[in-house]
N, C-alpha and C positions, 0 to 999 in steps of 0.2 A: 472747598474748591482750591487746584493748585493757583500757585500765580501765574506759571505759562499760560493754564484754560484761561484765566481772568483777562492778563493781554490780549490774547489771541482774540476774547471774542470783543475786546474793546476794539481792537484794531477793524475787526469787520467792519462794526456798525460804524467807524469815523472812517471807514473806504467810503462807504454808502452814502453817508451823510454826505462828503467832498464831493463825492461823482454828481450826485442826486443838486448839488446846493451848485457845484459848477452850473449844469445846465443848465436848471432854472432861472440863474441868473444872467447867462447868457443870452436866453429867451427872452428875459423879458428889457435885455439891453436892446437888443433887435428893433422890438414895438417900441422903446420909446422914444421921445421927439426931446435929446439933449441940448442945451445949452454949451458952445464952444466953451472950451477950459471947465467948468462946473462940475466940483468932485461929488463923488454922491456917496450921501450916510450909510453905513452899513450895519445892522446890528446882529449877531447871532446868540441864540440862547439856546443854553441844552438845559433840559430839566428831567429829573428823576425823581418824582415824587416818592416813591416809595424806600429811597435813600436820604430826604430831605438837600436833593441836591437843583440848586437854579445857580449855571453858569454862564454870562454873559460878555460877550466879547464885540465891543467897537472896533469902528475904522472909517476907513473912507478909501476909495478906487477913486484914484487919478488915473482916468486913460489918457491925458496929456504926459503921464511920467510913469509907465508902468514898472519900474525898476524900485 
């Protein structure tokens, strides 16, 4: 497989993943009943088993300092 195919179709699936992970999380800020100032944990993981691949990425969203 070239590298462009390779990019391209990595690019897809992490549009998908962003759009898909945007609204969800969105949605479920909506429903919930926050705490003034209280950042919330965040964790995302990608995994590819059949690459032996588990990657995980913390954080936390302040909506007091979205910058």
């Amino acid at each position: 497989m070239q590298q462009e195919q390779i990019d391209m179709a990595i690019r897809r699936f992490l549009k998908e993943v962003g759009i898909t992970s945007h609204r969800a999380l969105a949605e479920a800020l909506e429903r919930a009943e926050l705490k003034e100032g209280q950042p919330i944990q965040l964790t995302m993981t990608l995994e590819a088993p059949a690459l032996g691949l588990r990657h995980q990425i913390t954080g936390e969203l302040d909506l007091n300092n979205p910058e």
